[in-house]
VEXDREN-2710 file (C-alpha; in Angstrom, 1 decimal):
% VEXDREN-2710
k/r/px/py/pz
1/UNK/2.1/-7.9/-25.5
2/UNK/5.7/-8.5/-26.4
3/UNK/8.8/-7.3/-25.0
4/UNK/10.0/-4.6/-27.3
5/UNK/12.9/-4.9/-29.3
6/UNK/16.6/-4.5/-28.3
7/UNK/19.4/-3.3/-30.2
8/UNK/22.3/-5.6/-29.9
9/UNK/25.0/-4.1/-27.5
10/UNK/27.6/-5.2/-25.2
11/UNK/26.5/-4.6/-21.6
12/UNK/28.3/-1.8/-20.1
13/UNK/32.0/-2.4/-18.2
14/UNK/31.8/-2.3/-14.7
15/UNK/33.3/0.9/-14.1
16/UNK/30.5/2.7/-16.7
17/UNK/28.1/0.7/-15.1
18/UNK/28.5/1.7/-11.5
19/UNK/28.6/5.4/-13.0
20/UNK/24.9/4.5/-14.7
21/UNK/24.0/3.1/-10.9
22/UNK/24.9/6.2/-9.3
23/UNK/23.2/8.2/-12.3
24/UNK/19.9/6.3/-11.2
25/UNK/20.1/6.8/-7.7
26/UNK/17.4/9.4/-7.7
27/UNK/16.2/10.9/-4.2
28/UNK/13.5/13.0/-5.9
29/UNK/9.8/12.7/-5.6
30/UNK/9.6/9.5/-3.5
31/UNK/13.1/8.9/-2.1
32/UNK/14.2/5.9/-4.1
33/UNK/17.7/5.0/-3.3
34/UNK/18.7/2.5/-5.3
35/UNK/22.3/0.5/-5.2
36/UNK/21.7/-1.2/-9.0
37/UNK/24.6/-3.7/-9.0
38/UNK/24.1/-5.9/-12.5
39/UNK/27.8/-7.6/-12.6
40/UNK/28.4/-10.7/-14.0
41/UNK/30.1/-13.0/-12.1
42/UNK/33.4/-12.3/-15.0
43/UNK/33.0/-8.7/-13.6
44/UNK/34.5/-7.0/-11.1
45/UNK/38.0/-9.4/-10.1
46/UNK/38.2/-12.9/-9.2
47/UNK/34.9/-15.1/-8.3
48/UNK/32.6/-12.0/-9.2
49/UNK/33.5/-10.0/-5.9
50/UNK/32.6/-6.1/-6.0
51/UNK/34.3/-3.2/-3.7
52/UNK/35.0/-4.7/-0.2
53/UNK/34.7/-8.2/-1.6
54/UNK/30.9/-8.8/-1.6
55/UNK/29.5/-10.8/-3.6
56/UNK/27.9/-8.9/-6.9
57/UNK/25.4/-11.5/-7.7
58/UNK/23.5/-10.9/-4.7
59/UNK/23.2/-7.4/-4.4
60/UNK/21.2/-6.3/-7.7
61/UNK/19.0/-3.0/-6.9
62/UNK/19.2/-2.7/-3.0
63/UNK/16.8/-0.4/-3.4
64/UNK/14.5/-1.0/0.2
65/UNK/14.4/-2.1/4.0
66/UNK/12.5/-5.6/4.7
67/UNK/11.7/-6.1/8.3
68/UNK/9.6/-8.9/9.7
69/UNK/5.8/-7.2/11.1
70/UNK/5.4/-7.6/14.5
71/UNK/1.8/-6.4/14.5
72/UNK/0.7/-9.3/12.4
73/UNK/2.7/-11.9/14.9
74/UNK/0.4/-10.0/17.8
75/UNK/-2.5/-12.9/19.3
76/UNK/-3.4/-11.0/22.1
77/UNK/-3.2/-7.5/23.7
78/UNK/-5.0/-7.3/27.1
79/UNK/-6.6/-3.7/27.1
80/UNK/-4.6/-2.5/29.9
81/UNK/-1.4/-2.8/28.0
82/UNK/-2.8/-1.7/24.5
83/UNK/-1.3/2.1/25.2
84/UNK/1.9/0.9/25.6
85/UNK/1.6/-1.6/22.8
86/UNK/0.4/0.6/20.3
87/UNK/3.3/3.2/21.0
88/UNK/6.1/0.6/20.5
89/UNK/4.6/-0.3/16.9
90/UNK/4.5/3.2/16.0
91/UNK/8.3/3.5/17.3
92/UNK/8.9/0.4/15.3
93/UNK/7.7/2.0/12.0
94/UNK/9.7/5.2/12.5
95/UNK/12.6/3.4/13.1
96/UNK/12.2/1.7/10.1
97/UNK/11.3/5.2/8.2
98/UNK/14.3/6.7/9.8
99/UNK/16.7/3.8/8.9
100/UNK/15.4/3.9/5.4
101/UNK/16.2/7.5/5.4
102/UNK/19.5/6.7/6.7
103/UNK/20.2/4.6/3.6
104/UNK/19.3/6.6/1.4
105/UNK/20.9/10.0/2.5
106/UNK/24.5/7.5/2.1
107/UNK/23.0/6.2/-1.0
108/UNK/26.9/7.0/-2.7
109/UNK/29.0/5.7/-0.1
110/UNK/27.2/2.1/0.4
111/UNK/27.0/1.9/-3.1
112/UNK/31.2/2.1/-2.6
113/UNK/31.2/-0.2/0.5
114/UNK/27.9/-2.2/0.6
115/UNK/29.4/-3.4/4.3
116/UNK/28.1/0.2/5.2
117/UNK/24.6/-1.1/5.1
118/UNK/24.7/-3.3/7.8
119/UNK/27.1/-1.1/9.9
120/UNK/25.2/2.1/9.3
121/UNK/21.8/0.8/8.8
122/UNK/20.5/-2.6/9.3
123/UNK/22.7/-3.3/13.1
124/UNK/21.4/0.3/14.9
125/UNK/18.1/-1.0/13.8
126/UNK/18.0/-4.2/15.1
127/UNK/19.0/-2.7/18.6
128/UNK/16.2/-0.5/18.5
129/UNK/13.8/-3.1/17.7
130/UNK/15.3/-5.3/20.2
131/UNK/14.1/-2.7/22.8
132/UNK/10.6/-2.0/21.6
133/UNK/9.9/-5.9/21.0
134/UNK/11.2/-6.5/24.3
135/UNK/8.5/-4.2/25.7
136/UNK/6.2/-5.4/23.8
137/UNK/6.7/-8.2/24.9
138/UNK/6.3/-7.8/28.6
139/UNK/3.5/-5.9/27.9
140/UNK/1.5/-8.8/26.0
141/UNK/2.9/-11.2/28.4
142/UNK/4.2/-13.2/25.3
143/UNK/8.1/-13.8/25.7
144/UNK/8.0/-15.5/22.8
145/UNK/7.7/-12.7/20.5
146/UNK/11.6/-12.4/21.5
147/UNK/12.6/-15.7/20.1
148/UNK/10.7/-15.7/16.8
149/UNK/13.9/-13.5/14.8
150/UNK/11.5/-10.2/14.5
151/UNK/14.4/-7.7/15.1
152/UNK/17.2/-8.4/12.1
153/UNK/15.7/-6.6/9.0
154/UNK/17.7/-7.1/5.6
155/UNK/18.2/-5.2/2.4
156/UNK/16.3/-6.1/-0.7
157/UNK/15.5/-5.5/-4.3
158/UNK/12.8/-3.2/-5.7
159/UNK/12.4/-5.5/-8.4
160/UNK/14.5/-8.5/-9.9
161/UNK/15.9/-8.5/-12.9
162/UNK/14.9/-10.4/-15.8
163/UNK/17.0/-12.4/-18.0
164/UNK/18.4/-10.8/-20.7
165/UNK/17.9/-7.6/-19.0
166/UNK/20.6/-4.8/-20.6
167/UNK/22.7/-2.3/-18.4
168/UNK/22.2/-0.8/-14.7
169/UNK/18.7/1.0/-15.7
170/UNK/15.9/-0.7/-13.2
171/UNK/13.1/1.2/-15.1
172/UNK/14.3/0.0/-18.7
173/UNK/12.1/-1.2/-21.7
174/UNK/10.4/-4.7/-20.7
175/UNK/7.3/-6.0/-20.0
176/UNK/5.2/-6.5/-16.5
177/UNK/6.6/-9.6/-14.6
178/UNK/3.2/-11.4/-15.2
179/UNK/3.7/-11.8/-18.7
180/UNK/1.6/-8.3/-19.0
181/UNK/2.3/-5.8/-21.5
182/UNK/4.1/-2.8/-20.1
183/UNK/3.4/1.2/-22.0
184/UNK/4.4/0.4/-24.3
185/UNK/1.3/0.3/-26.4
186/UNK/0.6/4.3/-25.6
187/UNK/2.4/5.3/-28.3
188/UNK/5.1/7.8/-26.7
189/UNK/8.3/8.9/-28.3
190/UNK/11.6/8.4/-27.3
191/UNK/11.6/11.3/-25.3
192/UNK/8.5/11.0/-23.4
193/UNK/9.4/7.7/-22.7
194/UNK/12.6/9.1/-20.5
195/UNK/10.7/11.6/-18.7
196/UNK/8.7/9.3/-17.9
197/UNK/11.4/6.5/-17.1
198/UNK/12.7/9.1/-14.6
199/UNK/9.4/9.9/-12.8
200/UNK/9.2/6.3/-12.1
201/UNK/12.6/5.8/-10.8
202/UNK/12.3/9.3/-8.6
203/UNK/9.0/7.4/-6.9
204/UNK/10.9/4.3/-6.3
205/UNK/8.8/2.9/-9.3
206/UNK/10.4/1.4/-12.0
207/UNK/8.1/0.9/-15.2
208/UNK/7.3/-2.8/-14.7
209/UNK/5.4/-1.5/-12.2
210/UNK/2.3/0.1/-14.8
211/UNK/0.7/-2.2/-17.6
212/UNK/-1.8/-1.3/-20.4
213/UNK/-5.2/-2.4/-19.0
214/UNK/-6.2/-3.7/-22.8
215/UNK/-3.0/-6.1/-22.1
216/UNK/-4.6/-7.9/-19.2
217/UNK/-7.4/-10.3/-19.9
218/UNK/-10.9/-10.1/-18.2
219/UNK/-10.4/-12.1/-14.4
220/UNK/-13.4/-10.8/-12.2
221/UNK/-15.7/-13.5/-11.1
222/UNK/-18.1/-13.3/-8.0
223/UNK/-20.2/-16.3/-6.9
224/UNK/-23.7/-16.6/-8.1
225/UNK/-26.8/-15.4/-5.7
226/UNK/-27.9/-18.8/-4.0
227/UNK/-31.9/-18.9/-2.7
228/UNK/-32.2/-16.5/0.4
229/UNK/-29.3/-14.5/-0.7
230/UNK/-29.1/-10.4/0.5
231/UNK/-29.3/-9.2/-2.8
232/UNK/-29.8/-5.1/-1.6
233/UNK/-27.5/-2.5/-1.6
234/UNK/-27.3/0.5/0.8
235/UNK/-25.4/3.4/-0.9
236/UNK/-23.8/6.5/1.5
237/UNK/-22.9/10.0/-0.4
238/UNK/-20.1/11.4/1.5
239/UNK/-18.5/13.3/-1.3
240/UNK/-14.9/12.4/-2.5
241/UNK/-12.7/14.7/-0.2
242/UNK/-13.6/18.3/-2.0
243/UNK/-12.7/20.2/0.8
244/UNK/-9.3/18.3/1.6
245/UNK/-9.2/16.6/4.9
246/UNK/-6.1/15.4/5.0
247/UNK/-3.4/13.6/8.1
248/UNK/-0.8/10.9/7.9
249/UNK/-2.0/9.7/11.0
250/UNK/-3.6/6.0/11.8
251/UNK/-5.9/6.1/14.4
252/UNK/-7.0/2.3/14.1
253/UNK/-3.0/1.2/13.9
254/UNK/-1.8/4.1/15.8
255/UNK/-4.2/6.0/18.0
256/UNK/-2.4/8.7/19.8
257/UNK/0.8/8.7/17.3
258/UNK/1.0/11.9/15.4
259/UNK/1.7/10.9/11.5
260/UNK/1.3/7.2/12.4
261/UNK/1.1/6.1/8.6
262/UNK/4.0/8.0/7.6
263/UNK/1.8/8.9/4.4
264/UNK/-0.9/10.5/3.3
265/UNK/-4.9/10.0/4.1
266/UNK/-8.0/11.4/2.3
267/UNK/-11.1/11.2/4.5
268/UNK/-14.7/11.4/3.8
269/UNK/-17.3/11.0/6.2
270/UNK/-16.1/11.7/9.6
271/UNK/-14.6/14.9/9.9
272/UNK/-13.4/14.4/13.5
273/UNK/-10.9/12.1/12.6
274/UNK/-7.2/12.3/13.7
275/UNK/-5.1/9.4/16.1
276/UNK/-6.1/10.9/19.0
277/UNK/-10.3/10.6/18.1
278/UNK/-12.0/8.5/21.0
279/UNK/-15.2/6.5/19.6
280/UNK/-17.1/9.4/21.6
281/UNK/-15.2/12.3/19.4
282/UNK/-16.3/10.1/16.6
283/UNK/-20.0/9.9/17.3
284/UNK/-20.1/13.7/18.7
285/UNK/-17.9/14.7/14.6
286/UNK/-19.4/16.4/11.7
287/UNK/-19.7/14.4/8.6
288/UNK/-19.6/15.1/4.8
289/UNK/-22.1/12.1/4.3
290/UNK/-25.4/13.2/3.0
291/UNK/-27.0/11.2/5.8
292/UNK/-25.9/12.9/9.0
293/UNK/-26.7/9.2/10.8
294/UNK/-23.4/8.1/8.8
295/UNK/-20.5/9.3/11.0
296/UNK/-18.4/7.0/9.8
297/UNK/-14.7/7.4/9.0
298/UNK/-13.9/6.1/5.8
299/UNK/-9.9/7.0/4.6
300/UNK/-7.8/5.7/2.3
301/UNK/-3.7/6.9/1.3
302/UNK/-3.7/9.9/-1.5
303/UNK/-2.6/9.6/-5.0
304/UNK/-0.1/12.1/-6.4
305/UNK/0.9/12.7/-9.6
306/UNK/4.6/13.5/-10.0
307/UNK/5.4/15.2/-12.7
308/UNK/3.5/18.5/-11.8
309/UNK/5.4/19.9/-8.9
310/UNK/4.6/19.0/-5.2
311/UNK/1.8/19.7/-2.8
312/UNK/1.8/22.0/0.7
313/UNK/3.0/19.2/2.5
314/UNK/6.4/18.8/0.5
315/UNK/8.0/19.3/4.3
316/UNK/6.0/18.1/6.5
317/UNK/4.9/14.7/8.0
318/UNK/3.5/12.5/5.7
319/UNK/4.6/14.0/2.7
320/UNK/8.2/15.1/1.9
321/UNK/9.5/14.2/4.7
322/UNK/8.6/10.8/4.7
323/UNK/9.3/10.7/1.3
324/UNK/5.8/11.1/-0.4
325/UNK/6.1/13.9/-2.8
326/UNK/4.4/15.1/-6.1
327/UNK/0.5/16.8/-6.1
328/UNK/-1.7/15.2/-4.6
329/UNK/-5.1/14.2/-7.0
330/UNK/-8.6/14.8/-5.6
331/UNK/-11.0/11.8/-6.8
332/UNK/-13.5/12.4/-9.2
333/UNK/-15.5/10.4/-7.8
334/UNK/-15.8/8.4/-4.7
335/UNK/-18.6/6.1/-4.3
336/UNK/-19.4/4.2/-1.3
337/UNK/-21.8/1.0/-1.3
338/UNK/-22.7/-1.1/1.5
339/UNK/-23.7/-4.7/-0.3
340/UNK/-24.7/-8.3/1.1
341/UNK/-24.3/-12.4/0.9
342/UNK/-24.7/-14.5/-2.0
343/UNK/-25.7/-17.2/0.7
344/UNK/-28.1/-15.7/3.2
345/UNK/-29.1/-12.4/5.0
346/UNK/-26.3/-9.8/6.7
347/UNK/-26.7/-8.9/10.5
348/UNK/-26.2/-5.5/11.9
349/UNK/-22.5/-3.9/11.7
350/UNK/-21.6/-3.0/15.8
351/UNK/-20.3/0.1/15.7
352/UNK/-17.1/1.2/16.3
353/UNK/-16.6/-1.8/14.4
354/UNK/-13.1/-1.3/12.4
355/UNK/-11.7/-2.8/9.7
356/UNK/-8.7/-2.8/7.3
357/UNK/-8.5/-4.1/4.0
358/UNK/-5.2/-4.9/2.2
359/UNK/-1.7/-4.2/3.7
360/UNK/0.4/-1.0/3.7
361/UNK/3.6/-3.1/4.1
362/UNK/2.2/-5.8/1.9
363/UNK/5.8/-4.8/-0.7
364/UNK/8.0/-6.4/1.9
365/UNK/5.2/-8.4/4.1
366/UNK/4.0/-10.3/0.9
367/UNK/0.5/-10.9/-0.5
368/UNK/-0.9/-12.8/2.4
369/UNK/-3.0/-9.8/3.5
370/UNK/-3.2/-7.8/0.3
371/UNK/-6.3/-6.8/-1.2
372/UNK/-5.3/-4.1/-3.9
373/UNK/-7.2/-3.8/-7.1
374/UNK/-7.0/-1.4/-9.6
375/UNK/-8.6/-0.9/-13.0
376/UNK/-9.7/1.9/-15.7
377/UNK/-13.5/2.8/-16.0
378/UNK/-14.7/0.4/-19.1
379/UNK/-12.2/-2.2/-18.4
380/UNK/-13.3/-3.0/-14.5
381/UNK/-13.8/-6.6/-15.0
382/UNK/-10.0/-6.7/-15.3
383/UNK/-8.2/-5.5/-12.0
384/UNK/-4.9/-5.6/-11.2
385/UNK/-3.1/-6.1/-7.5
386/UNK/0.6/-5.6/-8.2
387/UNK/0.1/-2.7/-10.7
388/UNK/-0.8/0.3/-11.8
389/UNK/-3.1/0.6/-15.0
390/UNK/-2.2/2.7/-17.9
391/UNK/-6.0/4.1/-18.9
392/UNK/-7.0/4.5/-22.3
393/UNK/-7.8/7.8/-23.3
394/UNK/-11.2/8.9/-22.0
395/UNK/-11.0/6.2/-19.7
396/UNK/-10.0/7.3/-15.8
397/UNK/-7.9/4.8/-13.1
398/UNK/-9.8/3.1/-10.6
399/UNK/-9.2/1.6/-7.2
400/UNK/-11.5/-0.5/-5.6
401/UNK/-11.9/-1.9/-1.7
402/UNK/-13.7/-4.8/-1.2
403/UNK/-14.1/-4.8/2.6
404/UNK/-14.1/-8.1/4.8
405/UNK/-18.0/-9.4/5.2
406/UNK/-17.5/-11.8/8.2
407/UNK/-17.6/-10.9/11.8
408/UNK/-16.3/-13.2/14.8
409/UNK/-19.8/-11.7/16.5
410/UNK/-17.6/-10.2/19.5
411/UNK/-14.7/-8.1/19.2
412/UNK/-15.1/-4.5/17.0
413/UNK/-11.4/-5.3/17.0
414/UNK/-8.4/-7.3/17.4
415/UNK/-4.7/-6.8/18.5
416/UNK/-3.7/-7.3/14.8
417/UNK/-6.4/-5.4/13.1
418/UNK/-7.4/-8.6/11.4
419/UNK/-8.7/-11.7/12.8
420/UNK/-12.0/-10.1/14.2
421/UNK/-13.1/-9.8/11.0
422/UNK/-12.7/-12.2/7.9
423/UNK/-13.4/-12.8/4.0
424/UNK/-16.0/-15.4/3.0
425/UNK/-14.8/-18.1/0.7
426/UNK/-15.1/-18.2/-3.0
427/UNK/-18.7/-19.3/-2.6
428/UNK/-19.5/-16.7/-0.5
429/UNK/-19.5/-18.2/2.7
430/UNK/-17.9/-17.4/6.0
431/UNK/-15.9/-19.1/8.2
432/UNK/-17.3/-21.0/10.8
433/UNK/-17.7/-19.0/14.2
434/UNK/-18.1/-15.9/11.7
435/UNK/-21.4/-13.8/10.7
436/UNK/-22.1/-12.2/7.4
437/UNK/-22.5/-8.3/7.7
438/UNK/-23.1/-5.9/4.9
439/UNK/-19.5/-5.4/2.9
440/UNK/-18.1/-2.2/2.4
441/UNK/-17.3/-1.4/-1.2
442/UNK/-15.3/1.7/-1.8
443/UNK/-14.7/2.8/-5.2
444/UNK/-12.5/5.6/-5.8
445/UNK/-12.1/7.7/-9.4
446/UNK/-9.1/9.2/-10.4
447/UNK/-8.2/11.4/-13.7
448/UNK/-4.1/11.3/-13.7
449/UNK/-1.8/10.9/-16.6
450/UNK/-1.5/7.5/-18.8
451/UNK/2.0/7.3/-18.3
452/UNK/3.9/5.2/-16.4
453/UNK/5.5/6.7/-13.6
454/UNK/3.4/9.7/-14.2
455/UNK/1.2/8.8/-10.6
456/UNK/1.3/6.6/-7.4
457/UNK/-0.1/6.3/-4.4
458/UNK/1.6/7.7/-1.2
459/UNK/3.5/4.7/1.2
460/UNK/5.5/3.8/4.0
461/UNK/8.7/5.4/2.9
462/UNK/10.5/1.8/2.5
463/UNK/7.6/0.2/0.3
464/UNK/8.2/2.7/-2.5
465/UNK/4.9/3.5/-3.7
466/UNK/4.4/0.1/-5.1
467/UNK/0.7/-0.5/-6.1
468/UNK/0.2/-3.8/-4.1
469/UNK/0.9/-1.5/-0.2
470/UNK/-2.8/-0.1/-1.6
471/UNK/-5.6/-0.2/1.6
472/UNK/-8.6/1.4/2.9
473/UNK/-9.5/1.7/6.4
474/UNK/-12.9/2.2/8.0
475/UNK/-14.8/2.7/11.4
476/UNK/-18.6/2.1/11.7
477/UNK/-20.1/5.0/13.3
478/UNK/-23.6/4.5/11.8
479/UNK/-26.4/5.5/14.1
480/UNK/-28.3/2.4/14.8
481/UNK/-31.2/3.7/13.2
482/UNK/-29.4/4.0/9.8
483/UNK/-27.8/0.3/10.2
484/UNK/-31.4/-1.2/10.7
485/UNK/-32.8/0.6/7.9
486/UNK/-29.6/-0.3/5.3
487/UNK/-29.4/-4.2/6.9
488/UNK/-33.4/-4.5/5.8
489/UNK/-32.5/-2.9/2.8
490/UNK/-29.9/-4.9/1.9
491/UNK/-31.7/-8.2/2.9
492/UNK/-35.1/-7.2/1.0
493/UNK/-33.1/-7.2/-1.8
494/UNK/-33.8/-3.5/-2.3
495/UNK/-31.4/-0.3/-3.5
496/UNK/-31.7/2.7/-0.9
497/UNK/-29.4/5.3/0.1
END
């Protein structure tokens, strides 16, 4: 869809424009705190320097924290040291939450003197992360970690802007950056179009962040079945979260943090869940599947809408305080499938097996470990990763987790989280050392406004609720009666549940 139509206008003087700047610097429903510099290099003196001489070009829409993960950089952790490990990477994340909140509580005055950032901000920081990488260090016995440039974080944008882009207003008219339409096709007025404008930037959103799923062509493909393929599926009914089970803890990440994630989980399945559940709490917990031999956990981060008030937890852990506001939206459906290989038969989950698919920090950490996709029931061979869908009416948003498939055969996990498990290629095979197992696929159903900015799902306070930090998490507690009876399932090529 086209970019719509501008009327011709000078862009603002400096002066007006750092008042629009500080007019956008909205700490409302998700804590944005945006420093929207947009000077040409003819504004603002001499050589295009701003207040305290800093160079304008380079500081468009400071809007967020970036700090290099340490978790990903992690080979090993022998078991002894995993406490300790574990407790420095929690301390690392809530020293980024806190320093985030530290920026943007003095939103105003480093938006007077940028040089505030570093001195406020970004150098107490470092020092702290200095410390816990040095112990985490000594606890991995890797030194290295020290010399690999993990403690300096930076400032960065929310979004770039685009050429030709008018004023200081990072939610203005324009299209997705992929070329996508934006909402514009929905039809609002004027006035709708500012309310919502303003719930986007009050989430950290900005409205290049939602596109109209009829804009975005068809892109799904999956390999075709090859001969001996495990063409079954094994479905588990654990309801979609009706009677709220709710924490912002992490037990896989964080076990033993309170509020670990620093946002928002729904749960279904194991109802024993919290970060301080041992793999015997979880096989002794209730469960809301159907099936009382699936004890799995299966949790994912809340949606909220935003523009209808906020939820019980607008002070608390997880929610307000970490900057995750609005009411949080119940599925209407949450469907959980268990599928196999295009090239051959799936072996046995082990349990306590745990995985996690896509990347909470994946706004700052890049795509490499992303795995978002979202789409609109009707339109769900077109799925977006780095943005929300505006739905159609009668159509509802959809988020789907396809789960890793490969096993390395000997570890139920891994000091990153990651490399004990794996994705088969695009033919559907897995990596060499790897087996296939059956492949989680979560589908979650949402009914929340077609407007952009109007919903998003809860974040690390620094990744400002952008759609690509989406992830699921799971832990296999399957009895091993169940996983037989779903592996022949799936391998006979039959549908059970």
């Amino acid at each position: 869809m086209g970019r719509i139509a501008r009327s011709p206008r000078k862009r603002p003087t400096l002066p007006r424009r750092m008042t629009l700047a500080a007019a956008a610097l909205i700490l409302g429903g998700g804590g944005l705190a945006a420093v929207n510099f947009y000077a040409s290099a003819s504004e603002g003196g001499a050589g295009g320097r701003g207040p305290s001489g800093h160079d304008m070009s380079q500081m468009r829409m400071l809007s967020t924290i970036d700090c290099p993960d340490v978790g990903n950089s992690l080979s090993t952790v022998p078991d002894a040291a995993k406490p300790r490990v574990d407790r420095q990477l929690a301390d690392l994340d809530t020293q980024i939450t806190d320093a985030y909140t530290e920026f943007a509580d003095n939103k105003d005055r480093i938006q007077r003197d940028p040089g505030l950032a570093d001195r406020m901000v970004l150098a107490p920081l470092k020092a702290k992360r200095t410390d816990s990488i040095g112990q985490i260090a000594d606890a991995t016995g890797q030194p290295d970690l020290n010399g690999k440039g993990l403690a300096a974080c930076s400032m960065r944008a929310a979004d770039a802007p685009e050429p030709g882009d008018q004023g200081s207003d990072p939610s203005g008219d324009r299209t997705g950056g992929d070329g996508q339409g934006g909402d514009q096709a929905s039809g609002r007025g004027d006035g709708q179009a500012v309310a919502a404008a303003s719930a986007a930037s009050a989430s950290g959103l900005s409205r290049r962040d939602f596109v109209d799923i009829r804009s975005v062509r068809p892109n799904v493909a999956a390999p075709a079945p090859r001969r001996g393929a495990s063409t079954g599926t094994f479905t588990s009914d654990c309801g979609r979260n009706q009677n709220g089970k709710r924490n912002p803890d992490n037990v896989i990440v964080a076990p033993g943090v309170s509020n670990g994630a620093h946002h928002m989980h729904d749960y279904v399945g194991n109802q024993a869940t919290d970060a301080f559940s041992s793999d015997g709490d979880l096989a002794r917990g209730g469960t809301s599947c159907r099936n009382q031999g699936d004890r799995s956990t299966y949790y994912w981060p809340v949606v909220r809408v935003l523009d209808q008030g906020n939820d019980v937890d607008a002070k608390a852990d997880g929610g307000g305080k970490d900057k995750n506001l609005g009411k949080i939206r119940t599925p209407v459906q949450a469907t959980i499938t268990f599928v196999g290989s295009p090239v051959g038969k799936v072996t046995a989950m082990p349990r306590f097996l745990r995985i996690i698919t896509g990347d909470a920090k994946a706004f700052t950490n890049g795509n490499a470990n992303a795995n978002a996709s979202w789409s609109c029931t009707g339109f769900e061979n077109r799925q977006l990763k780095d943005k929300y869908p505006l739905c159609p009416q009668g159509s509802n948003v959809v988020r789907t987790f396809k789960f890793q498939s490969c096993w390395d055969g000997k570890n139920t996990d891994s000091a990153n989280h990651r490399t004990h498990v794996a994705f088969a290629d695009k033919r559907g095979a897995c990596p060499a050392g790897f087996k296939a197992i059956p492949q989680l696929v979560q589908r979650i159903v949402y009914d929340v406004p077609a407007k952009a900015g109007a919903f998003a799902v809860d974040s690390f306070p620094e990744q400002l609720h952008k759609p690509v930090t989406d992830h699921g998490d799971f832990i296999d507690v399957f009895s091993d009666q169940l996983m037989g009876k779903a592996v022949n399932c799936i391998n006979t090529g039959r549908s059970c549940a």
